[in-house]
Phi, psi and omega in degrees: 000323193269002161296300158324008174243315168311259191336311156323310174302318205266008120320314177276320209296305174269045170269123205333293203293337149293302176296336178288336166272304183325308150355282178293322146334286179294358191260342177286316207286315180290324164318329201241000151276312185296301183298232166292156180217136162184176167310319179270344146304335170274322188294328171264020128270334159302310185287357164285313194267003164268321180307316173292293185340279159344306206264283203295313208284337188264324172310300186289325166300319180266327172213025127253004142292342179350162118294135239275174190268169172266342193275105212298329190285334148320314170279349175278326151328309206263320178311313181283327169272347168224318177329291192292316202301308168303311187300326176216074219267358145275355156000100185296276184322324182261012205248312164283151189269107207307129183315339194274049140230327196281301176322278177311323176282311160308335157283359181270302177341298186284343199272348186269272229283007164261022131290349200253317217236336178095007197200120136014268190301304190292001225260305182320283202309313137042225182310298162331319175274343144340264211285337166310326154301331184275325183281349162309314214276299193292311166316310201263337178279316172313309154322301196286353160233020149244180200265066180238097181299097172298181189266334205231150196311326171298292188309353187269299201305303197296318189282335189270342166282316205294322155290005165264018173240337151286341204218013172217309155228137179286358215268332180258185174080007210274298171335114167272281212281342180155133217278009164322314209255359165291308204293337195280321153283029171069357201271352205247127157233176167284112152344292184299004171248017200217119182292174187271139185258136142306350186237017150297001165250035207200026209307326155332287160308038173245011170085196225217132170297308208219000000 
């Protein structure tokens, strides 16, 4: 048993696209002790890990739920970042979000807000509560679909929503990293008030965008 737990562990912790943000993590957190250190660099790392919340919960909802598309290089998209994933949601190989998409979209993010606030230092730190959040994000999606108990009844409570959106409706449930912001969009129900969907392992029959 205590191989098989090293072995999970040593899934996630080494998997490429965690270590190149992990990476990139630490290369924010020292940009933003170099540039500046103050209270407000933790406050705008704090609106980094809300900003990302906000940012996954409106993606899974909004484009990697899409209806499928007809434009075949779109639907090959969306199969590799969602799709495929509902059809076979313990996929080890389909549970993370590949870098060359997680990248560049957190970098369209930062590069906006150095645009907005001008100053380096406010941009790293950020940016730093960003990508602390996708890997928070990627940990608890990575728990909730391997055979990893958390210890305490919210986190249990949390894994069981999020497998109640593979297996019971794609339609709630949406919040990986934390179910807030499903309660701010109506999205969080009582099972027992949510009919069972047929097409949650199957989001391609939910018909065509385009």
């Amino acid at each position: 048993m205590q191989v098989a737990k090293k072995g999970l562990y040593r899934d996630y912790f080494l998997h490429a696209d965690i270590l190149i943000m992990t990476v990139v993590w630490i290369g924010l957190l020292v940009g933003a002790v170099a540039e500046t250190m103050s209270w407000l660099s933790l406050i705008l790392f704090m609106a980094g890990l809300v900003g990302f919340m906000l940012s996954e919960y409106l993606t899974h909802r909004f484009f990697f739920h899409l209806k499928a598309p007809t434009n075949p290089l779109f639907l090959k998209l969306l199969r590799r970042l969602h799709y495929d994933h509902h059809t076979d949601p313990h996929d080890l190989k389909l549970l993370f979000l590949p870098v060359w998409y997680s990248l560049p979209n957190l970098g369209f993010f930062a590069i906006l807000f150095y645009l907005l606030v001008g100053s380096l230092g406010a941009t790293f730190a950020f940016a730093a509560g960003l990508v602390a959040m996708l890997l928070i994000y990627e940990w608890k999606h990575y728990v909730a679909h391997r055979p990893i108990q958390p210890k305490t009844k919210f986190w249990k409570w949390n894994k069981r929503m999020h497998l109640l959106h593979h297996f019971k409706n794609e339609n709630y449930w949406y919040g990986v990293s934390t179910p807030l912001v499903d309660v701010l969009f109506g999205t969080l129900k009582d099972e027992k008030d949510v009919p069972t969907s047929n097409t949650a392992k199957h989001l391609e029959k939910r018909g065509h965008s385009m």
